[in-house]
N, C-alpha and C positions, 0 to 999 in steps of 0.2 A: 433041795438044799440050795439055797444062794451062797454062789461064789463070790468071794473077794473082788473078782472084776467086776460080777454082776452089780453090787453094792457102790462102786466107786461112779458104775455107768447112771447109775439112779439117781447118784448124789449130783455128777452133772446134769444131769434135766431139771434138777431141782434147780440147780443153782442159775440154768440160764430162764427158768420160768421167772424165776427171783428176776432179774436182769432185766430180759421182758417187762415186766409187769411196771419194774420202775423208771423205765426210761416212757413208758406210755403216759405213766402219770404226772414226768416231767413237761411230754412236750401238750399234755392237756392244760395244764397248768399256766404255760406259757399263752397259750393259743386263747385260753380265758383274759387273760393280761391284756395282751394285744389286742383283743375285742372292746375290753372293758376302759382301752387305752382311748382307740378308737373313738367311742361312745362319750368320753371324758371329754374328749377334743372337739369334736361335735355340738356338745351339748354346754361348752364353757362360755361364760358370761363376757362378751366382747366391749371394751373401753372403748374403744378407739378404731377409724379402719384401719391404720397402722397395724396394729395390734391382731390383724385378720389371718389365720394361718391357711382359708383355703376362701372360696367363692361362696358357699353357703356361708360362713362366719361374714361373710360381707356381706349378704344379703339381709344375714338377721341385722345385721348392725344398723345398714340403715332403715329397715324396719320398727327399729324401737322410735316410737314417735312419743316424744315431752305434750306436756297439756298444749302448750305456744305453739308446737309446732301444728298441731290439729288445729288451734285455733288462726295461725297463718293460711293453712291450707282453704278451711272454709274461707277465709276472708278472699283470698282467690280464686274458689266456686271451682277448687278440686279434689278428689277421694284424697285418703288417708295413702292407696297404693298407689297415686299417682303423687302423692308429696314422697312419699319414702324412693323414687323412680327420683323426682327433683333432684332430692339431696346425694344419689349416687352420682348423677349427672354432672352437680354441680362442680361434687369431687373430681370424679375423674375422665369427665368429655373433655377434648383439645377446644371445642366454642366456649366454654365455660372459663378457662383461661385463657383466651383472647379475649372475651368480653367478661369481663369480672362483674361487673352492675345488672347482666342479661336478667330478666326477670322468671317468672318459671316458668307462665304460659309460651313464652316463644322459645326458652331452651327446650320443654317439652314438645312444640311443634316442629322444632327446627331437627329435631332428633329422632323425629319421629320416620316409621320404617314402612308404614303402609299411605294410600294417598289418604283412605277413610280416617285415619289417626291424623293426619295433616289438615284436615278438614275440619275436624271437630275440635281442637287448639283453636284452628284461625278464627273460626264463629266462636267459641267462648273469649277468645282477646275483643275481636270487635265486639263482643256484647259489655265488654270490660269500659275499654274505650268508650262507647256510645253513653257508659252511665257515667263515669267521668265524665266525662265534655256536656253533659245534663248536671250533673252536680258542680262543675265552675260558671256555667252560666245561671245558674238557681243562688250560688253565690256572689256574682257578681251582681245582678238585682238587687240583693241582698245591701250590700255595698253602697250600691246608688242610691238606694234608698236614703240608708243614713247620712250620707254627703249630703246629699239633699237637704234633710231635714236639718244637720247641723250647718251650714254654708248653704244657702239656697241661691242657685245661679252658676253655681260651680260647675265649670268646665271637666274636671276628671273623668268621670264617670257617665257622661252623658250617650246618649248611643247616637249611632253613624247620622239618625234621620233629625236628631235635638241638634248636632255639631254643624248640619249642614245648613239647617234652617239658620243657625247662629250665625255663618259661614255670610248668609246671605243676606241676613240682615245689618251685618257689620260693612259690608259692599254698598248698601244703598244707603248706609249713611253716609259713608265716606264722600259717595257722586254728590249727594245734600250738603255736604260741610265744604267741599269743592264747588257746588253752586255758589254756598254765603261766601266762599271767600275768592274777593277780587283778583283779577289778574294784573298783571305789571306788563307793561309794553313800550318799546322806544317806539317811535314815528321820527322816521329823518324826511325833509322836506327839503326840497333843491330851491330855490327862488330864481333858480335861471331858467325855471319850467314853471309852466303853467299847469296851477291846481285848474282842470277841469271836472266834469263830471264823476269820471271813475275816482278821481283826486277827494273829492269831498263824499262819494261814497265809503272810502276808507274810514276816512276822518269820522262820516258819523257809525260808521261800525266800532272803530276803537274807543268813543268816548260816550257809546252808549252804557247804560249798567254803572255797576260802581267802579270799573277800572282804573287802574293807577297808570297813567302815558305820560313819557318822558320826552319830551319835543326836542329835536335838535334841527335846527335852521343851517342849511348851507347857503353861502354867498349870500347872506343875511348881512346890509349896511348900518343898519342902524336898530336900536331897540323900537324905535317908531315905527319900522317895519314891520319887528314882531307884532306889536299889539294890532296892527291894523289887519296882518292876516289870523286872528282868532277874531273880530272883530267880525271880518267879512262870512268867516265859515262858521259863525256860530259856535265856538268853542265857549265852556262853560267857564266866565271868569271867576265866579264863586271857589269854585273847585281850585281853580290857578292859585287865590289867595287861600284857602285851608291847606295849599298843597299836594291834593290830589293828582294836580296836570305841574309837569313843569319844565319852563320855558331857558332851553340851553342853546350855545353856539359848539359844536364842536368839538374836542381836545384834538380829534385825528379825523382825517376823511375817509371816511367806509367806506369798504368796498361798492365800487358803482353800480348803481340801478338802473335802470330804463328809467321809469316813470318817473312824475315828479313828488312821489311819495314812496317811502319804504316803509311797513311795519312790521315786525316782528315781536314774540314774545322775548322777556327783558335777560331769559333763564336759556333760550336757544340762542337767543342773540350772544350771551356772553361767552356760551358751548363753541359756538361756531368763532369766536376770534379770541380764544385763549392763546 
């Protein structure tokens, strides 16, 4: 026969089994939550790095690569993992804002953590380089070409070996147009000295060719003077009357000479007594 106690003792086992039972299903419950929390957070669609609550969410984020962004990455002759590496870099390396314009092959080698990764940046940039600097000179041809053909003779475009050859043919014109064209010269002549030999060698050096010589007579008495020493030395009087030679006394006494001739070109001579 069950006692009275026995019955109240039963009813509590019952009741903490009851108790049991449902605090286990409470903390099962919660612990699925927490998992399923977990799992939610994890697996949530990232906008923005902003928006990143842990280092995977950052990693997918920049993972998701747009059509552009694969088609940027090929245009730089690098993976898909190595553009998605870029764009975290770009975000958030201290190079990336100090040089805002860095391009990706050199933020990717400059960031790079092994020498072999360092290595294979620098040989894909210079491979970069080398077709660039192939394709501005492929364009620049290009270029001259048309100049050419529209402007023929045009200096722009010309290369180093056309410009110099130009160089040098415009030089030997110049000595040629400096040949055709006469020089200008004074001759001062002392009359208190004697034109000797070295005297009339001058004389037929300055008024050979077509030169322009301006005579000036010192202690010259009379114009009958003059004409008797172009007379005597063969001076070309044709030239005297067209104006070519011409026969002066003077304004100032120049500075003294030895000889009894001075000549000088007419552009030194005037250098020297400004």
């Amino acid at each position: 026969m069950l006692t009275k106690k026995t019955l109240m003792l039963r009813g509590n086992k019952s009741v903490t089994f009851q108790s049991l039972a449902l605090f286990s299903f409470i903390a099962l419950s919660f612990s699925v939550s927490a998992v399923n929390s977990i799992k939610s957070v994890d697996t949530q669609m990232i906008t923005s790095a902003e928006s990143a609550l842990n280092n995977k969410q950052l990693n997918d984020y920049f993972s998701q690569l747009s059509p552009l962004d694969k088609a940027k990455a090929k245009s730089w002759g690098l993976s898909t993992t190595e553009w998605s590496k870029y764009k975290r870099l770009k975000e958030t390396s201290s190079r990336a804002a100090l040089v805002p314009n860095i391009d990706p092959i050199t933020l990717l080698g400059t960031e790079a953590k092994t020498d072999s990764e360092r290595k294979y940046y620098a040989r894909l940039f210079n491979d970069m380089e080398i077709k660039r600097s192939i394709q501005d000179v492929a364009f620049g041809f290009a270029q001259n070409a048309d100049i050419q053909r529209r402007t023929p003779g045009h200096n722009a475009f010309k290369s180093s070996k056309e410009k110099r050859n130009l160089r040098k043919a415009n030089y030997l014109a110049g000595i040629a147009k400096q040949k055709e064209t006469p020089d200008e010269y004074v001759a001062f002549v002392d009359f208190n000295k004697k034109c000797g030999d070295a005297c009339q060698v001058q004389l037929d050096q300055v008024t050979s060719g077509g030169n322009f010589v301006h005579f000036y007579f010192l202690n010259a008495k009379s114009d009958k003077q003059l004409f008797e020493f172009v007379e005597k030395h063969h001076i070309d009087a044709k030239k005297i009357k067209s104006g070519d030679y011409t026969l002066n006394y003077p304004d100032k006494t120049p500075k003294p000479f030895k000889e009894s001739i001075y000549v000088e070109l007419l552009s030194v001579f005037q250098e020297k007594n400004q």
